[in-house]
C-alpha positions as CSV (number, residue, x, y, z in Angstrom):
1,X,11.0,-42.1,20.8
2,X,13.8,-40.0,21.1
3,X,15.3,-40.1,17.7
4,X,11.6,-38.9,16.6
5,X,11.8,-35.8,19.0
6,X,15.1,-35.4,17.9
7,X,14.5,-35.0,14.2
8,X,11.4,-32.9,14.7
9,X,13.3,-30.7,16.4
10,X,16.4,-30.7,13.4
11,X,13.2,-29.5,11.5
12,X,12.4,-27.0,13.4
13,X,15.5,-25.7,13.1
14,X,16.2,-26.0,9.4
15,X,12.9,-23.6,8.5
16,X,12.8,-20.5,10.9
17,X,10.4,-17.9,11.2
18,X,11.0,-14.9,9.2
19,X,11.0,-11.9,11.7
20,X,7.9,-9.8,11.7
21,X,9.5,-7.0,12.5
22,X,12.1,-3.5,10.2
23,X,15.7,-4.0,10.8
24,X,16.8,-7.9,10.7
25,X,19.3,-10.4,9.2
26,X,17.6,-10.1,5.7
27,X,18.7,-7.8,3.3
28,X,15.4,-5.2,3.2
29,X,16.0,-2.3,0.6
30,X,14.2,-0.2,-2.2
31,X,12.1,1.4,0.8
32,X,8.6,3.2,-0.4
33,X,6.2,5.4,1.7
34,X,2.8,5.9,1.5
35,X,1.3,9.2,0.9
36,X,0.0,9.0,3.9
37,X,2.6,7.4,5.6
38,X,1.0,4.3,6.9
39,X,2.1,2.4,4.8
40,X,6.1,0.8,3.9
41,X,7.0,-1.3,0.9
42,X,10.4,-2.6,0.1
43,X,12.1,-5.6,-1.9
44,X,13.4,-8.4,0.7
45,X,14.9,-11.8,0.9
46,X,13.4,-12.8,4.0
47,X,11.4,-15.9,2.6
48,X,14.4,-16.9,0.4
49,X,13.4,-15.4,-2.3
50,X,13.1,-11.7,-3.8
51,X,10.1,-10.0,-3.0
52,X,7.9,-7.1,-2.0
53,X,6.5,-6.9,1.4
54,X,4.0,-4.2,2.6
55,X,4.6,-3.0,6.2
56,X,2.0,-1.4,8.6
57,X,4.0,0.7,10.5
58,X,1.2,1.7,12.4
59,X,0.1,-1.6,13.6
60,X,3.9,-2.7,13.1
61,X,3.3,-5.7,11.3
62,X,3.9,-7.7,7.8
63,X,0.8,-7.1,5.6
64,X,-0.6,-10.2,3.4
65,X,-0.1,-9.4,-0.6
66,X,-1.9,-12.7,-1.6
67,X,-1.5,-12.8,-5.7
68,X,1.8,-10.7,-5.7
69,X,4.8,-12.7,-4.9
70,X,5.4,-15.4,-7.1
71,X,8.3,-18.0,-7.6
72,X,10.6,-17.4,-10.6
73,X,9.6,-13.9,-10.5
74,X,11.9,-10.9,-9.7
75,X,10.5,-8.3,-7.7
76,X,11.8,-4.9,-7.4
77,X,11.4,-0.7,-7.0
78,X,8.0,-0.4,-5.1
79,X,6.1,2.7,-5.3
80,X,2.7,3.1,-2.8
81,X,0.0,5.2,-3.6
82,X,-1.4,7.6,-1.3
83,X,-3.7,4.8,1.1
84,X,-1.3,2.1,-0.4
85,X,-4.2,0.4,-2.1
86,X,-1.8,0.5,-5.4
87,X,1.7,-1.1,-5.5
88,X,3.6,-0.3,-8.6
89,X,6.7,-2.4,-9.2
90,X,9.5,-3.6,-12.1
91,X,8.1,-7.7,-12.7
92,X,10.9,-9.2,-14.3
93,X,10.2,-12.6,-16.0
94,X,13.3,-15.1,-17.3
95,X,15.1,-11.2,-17.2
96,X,13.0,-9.0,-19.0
97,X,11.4,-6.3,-16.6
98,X,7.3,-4.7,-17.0
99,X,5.9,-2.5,-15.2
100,X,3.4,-4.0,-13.1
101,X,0.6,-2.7,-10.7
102,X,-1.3,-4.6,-7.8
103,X,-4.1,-3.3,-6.2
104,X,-4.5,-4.5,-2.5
105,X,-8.7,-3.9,-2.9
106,X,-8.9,-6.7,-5.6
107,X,-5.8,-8.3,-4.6
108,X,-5.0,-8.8,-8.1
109,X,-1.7,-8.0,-10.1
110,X,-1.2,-6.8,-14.1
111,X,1.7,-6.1,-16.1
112,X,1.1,-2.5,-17.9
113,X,3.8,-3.0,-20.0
114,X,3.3,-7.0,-21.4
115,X,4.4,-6.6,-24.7
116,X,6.5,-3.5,-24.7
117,X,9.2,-3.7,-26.6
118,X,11.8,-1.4,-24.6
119,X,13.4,-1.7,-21.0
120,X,11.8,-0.3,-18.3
121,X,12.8,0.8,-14.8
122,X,11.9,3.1,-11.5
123,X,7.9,2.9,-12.1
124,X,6.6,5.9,-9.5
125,X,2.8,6.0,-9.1
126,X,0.7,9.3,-8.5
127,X,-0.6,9.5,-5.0
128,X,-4.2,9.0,-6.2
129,X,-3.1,5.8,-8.4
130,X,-4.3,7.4,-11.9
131,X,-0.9,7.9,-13.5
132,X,2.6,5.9,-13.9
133,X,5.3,7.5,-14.1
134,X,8.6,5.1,-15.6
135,X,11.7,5.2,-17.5
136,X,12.5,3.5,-21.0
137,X,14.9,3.0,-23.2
138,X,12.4,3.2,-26.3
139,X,14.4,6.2,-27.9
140,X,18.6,4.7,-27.1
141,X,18.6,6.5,-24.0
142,X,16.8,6.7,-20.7
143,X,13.6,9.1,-20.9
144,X,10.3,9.1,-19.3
145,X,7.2,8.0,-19.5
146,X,3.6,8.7,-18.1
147,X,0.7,6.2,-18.1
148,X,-2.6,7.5,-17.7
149,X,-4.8,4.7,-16.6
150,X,-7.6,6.7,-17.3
151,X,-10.5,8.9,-15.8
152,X,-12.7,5.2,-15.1
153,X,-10.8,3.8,-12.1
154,X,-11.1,3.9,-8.8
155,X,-9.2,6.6,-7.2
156,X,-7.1,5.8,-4.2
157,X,-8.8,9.0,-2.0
158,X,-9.5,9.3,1.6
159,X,-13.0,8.6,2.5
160,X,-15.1,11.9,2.4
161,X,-12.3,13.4,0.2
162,X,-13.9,15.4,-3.0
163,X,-13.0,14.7,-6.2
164,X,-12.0,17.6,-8.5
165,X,-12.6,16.9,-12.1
166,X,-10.9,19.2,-13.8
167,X,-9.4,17.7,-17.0
């Protein structure tokens, strides 16, 4: 009976809790604010692996991002929109990096860039979530890019907010 308390407790030790809380042992970087500053994305190793996590840093506390973080999958350079409904991000597959947006409504995640044929980096999304903004090598150098995901989506607006549709 003791050597079976004794190993449970080895096993408690051996898979710890990851803090639920900024600022601890893990290496948290790549920060990214909201629009409306609720909300704090950034690129950790908390879970022993890279990924993005979405802080509330009004409730102070880990959000879920089910769909998002997936093994063999290298996360990096966030960027919220204004509510954080949409997290852009680099997804970098066996080393070669797409643009990707999730959007926390559908809880779904899309590459935008599957099938590119040049490098990409430092995806930035508008505050409303209509264009990307990203860098590519297309022309030899680094230049930039804007991706309109058109005038059909769903805005990421505050409720009652009017929407001006000026083109």
């Amino acid at each position: 009976m003791g050597l079976i308390s004794l190993l449970s407790s080895c096993d408690a030790f051996n898979r710890p809790e990851p803090p639920a809380t900024l600022n601890s042992r893990y290496n948290d970087q790549q920060p990214a604010l909201s629009g409306d500053g609720r909300w704090l994305a950034l690129v950790s190793n908390r879970n022993s692996s890279n990924e993005i996590l979405l802080y509330d840093l009004r409730s102070e506390k880990f959000m879920d991002l089910p769909g998002l973080n997936q093994s063999n999958v290298i996360l990096e350079s966030p960027s919220l929109s204004r509510t954080g409904r949409y997290l852009v991000y680099i997804s970098s597959v066996q080393g070669r990096p797409d643009v990707a947006l999730y959007d926390r409504a559908t809880r779904r995640a899309e590459l935008l860039t599957q099938g590119y044929r040049n490098w990409v980096r430092n995806p930035q999304i508008s505050a409303d979530g209509r264009y990307i903004v990203f860098e590519t090598a297309r022309r030899g150098q680094w230049d930039i890019e804007v991706l309109d995901r058109g005038p059909l989506i769903e805005l990421d607006i505050p409720d009652g907010t009017p929407v001006n549709n000026e083109q």
